[in-house]
N, C-alpha and C positions, 0 to 999 in steps of 0.2 A: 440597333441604332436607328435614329429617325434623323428626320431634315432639321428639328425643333433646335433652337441655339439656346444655351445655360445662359438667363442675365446678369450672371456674374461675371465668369471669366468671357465668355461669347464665344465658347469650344461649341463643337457641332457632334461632341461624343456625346449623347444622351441616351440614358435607359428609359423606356415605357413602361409604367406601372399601371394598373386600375385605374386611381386615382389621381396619381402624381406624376411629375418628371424630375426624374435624376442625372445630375450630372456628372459621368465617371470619372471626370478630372479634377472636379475640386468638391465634389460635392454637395453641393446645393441642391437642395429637393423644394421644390414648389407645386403647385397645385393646377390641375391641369383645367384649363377654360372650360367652361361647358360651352357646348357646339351652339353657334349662331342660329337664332330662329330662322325659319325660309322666308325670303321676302314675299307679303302679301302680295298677290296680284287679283286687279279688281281688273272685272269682264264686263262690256256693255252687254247687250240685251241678245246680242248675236251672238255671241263667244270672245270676240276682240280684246285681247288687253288691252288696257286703257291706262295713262305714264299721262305726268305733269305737264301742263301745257297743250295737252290733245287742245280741238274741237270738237265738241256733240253736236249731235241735234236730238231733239224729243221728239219720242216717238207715238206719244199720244199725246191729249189736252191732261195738265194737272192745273187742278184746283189749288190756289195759295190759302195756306192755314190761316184762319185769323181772318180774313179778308174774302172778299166777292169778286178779288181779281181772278183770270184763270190767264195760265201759260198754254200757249198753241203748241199744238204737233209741228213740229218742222222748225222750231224754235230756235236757232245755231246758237251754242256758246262756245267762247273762243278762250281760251287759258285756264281752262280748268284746272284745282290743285287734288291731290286725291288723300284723304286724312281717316283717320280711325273712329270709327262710331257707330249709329244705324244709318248715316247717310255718308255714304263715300266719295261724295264727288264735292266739294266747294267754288261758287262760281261766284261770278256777278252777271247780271242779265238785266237790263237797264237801268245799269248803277248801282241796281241794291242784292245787297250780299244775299246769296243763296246757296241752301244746302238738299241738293240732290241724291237719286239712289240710282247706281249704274244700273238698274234692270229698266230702268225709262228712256235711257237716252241708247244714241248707235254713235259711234265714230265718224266721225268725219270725211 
């Protein structure tokens, strides 16, 4: 028997199959979740995990693509969001949207 409740009747008598779950009271068999991914965690340049809303700072000078601008070392950004890609970190840094890589910056 498991914790797992039948969505049918909502009995808490369940058999564990392979595949499936059975329910010994009225029996309904359904198919069993496959187990949630691990939540990613992104590390700034130190080890730190790093969660929505942190501040960084940069920890060297970056070159802006496309452009002759360059971001300073010691740079702070404040509400960063952290999203899937090659660049993990999405900010704004004087107003224009930027997409950073947690190995440049450190927590705050």
């Amino acid at each position: 028997m498991s914790e797992q409740r039948c969505p049918i009747c909502t009995m808490n008598d369940v058999l564990a199959h392979a595949e499936r779950w059975e329910c010994a009271t009225c029996g309904h068999e359904w198919i069993r979740a496959a187990a949630a991914p691990a939540a990613r965690v992104v590390k700034d340049a130190h080890g730190q995990a790093l969660a929505d809303g942190d501040t960084v700072v940069l920890i060297k000078d970056l070159k802006l693509r496309g452009s002759s601008e360059v971001l300073k070392q010691g740079t702070k950004v404040k509400g960063i969001r952290l999203v899937d890609g090659d660049h993990e970190i999405d900010c704004r840094i004087d107003g224009s949207p930027m997409g950073l890589k947690a190995e440049f910056v450190k927590k705050a």
